[in-house]
C-alpha positions as a Markdown table, in Angstrom:
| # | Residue | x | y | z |
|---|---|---|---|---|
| 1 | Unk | -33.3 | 35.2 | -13.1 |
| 2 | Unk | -29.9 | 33.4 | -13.9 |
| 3 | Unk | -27.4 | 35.1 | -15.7 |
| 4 | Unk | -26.3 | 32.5 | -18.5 |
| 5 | Unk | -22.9 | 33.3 | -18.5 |
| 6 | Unk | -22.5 | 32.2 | -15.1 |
| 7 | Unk | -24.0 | 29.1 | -15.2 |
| 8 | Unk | -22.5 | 25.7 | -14.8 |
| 9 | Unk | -23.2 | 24.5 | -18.5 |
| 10 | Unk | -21.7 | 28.1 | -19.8 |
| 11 | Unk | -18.7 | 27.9 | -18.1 |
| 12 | Unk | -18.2 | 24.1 | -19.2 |
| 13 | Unk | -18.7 | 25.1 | -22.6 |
| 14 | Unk | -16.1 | 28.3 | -22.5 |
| 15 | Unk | -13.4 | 25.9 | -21.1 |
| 16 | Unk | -14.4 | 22.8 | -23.7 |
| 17 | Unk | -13.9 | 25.6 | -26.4 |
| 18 | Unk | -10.9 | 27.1 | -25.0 |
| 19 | Unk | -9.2 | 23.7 | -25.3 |
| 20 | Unk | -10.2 | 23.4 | -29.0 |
| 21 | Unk | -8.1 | 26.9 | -29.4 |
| 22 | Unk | -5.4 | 25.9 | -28.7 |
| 23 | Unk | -5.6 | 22.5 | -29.9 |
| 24 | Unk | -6.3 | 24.1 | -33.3 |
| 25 | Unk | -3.9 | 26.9 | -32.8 |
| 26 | Unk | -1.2 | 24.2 | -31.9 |
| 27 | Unk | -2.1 | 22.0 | -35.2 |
| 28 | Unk | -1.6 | 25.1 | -38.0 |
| 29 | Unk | 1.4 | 26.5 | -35.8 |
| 30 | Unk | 0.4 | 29.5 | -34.2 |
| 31 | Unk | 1.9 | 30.3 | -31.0 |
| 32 | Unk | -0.5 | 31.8 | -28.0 |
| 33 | Unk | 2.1 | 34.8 | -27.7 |
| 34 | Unk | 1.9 | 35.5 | -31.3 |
| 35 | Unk | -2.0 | 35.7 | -31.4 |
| 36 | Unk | -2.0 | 37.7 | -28.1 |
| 37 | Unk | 0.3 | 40.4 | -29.9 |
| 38 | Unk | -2.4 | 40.6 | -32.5 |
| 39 | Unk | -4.6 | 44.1 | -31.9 |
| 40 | Unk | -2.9 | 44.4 | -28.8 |
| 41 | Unk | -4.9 | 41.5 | -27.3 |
| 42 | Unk | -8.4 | 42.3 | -28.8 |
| 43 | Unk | -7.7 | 40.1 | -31.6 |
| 44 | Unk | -7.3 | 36.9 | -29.3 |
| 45 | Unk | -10.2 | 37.8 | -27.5 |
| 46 | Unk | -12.1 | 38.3 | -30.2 |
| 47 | Unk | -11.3 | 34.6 | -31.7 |
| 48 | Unk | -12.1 | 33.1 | -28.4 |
| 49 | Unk | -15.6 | 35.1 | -28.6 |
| 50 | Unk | -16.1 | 33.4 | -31.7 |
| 51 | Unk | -15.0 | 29.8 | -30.9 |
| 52 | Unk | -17.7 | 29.9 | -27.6 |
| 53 | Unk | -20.6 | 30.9 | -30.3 |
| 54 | Unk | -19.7 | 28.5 | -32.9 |
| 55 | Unk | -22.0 | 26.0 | -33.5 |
| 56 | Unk | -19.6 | 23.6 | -35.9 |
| 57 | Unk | -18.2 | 22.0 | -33.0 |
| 58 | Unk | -18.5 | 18.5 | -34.3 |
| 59 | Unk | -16.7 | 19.5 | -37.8 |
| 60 | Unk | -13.8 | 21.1 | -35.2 |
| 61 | Unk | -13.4 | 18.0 | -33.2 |
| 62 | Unk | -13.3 | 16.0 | -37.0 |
| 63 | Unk | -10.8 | 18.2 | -38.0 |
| 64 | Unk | -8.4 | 17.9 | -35.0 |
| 65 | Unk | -8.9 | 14.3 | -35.1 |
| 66 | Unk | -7.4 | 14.8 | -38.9 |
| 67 | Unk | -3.8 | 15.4 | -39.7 |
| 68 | Unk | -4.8 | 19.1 | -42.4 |
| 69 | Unk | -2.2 | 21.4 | -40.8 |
| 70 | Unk | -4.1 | 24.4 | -42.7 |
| 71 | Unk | -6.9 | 26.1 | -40.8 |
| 72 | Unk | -10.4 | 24.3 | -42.1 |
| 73 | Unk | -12.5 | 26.9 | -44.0 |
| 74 | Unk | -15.9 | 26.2 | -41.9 |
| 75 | Unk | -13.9 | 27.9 | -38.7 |
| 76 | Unk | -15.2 | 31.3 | -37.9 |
| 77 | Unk | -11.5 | 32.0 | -37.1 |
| 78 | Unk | -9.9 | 31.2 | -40.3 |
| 79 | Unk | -8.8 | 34.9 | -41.2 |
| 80 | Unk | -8.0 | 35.3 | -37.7 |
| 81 | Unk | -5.5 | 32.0 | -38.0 |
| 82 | Unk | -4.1 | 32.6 | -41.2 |
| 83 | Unk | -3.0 | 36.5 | -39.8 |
| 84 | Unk | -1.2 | 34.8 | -37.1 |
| 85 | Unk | 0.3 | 32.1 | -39.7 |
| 86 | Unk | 2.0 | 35.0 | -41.3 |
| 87 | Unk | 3.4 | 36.5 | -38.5 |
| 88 | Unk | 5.9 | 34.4 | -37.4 |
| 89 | Unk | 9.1 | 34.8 | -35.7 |
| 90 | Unk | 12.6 | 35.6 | -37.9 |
| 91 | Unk | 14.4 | 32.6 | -38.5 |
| 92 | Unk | 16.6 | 31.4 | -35.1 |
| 93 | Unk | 14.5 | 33.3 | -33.1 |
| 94 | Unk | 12.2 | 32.3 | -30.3 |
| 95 | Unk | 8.5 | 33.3 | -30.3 |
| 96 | Unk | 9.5 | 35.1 | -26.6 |
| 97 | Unk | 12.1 | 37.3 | -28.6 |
| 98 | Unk | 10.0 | 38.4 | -31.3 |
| 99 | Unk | 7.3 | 39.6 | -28.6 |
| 100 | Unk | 9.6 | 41.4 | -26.3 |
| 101 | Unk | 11.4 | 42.7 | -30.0 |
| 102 | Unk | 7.6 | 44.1 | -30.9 |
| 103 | Unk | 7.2 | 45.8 | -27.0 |
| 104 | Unk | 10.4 | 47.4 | -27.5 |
| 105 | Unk | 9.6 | 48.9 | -31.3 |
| 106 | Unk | 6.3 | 50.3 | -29.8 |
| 107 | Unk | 8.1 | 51.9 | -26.8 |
């Protein structure tokens, strides 16, 4: 018996969707630090769970061909987007400095 997850059309997919993060990520403005801060990493993770099982694909691919700089409301990961829209860094700031800013609160 194969395991699914390691097969060869599994892994394309995975890397096919992990493009489409950040492609959409990039489009509404969300930097990959600021959603890795989110539930100290499970949150990303989570997303990324939810792009692989999505099965609007085609409507994800229309969308990033679009110019809507708002997350599309048939993505699994809308809530999940518009969390990280909120949290952006203070004016002047780099998204780097917020992060290590964040570390050193929790510390």
């Amino acid at each position: 018996m194969v395991d699914f997850c390691l097969s060869l059309p599994m892994a394309e997919r995975v890397l096919q969707r992990t493009e489409l993060m950040k492609r959409m990520m990039r489009r509404v403005g969300v930097a990959s630090i600021t959603a890795a801060r989110h539930e100290q990493g499970a949150g990303i993770y989570e997303a990324r769970s939810r792009c692989i099982a999505c099965m609007v694909e085609p409507a994800c691919r229309a969308w990033l061909a679009g110019s809507e700089r708002q997350p599309p409301s048939f993505c699994p990961n809308l809530d999940f987007l518009s969390l990280c829209m909120l949290d952006k860094p203070a004016a002047g700031q780099s998204d780097d400095a917020a992060a290590r800013e964040t570390r050193c609160k929790k510390n």
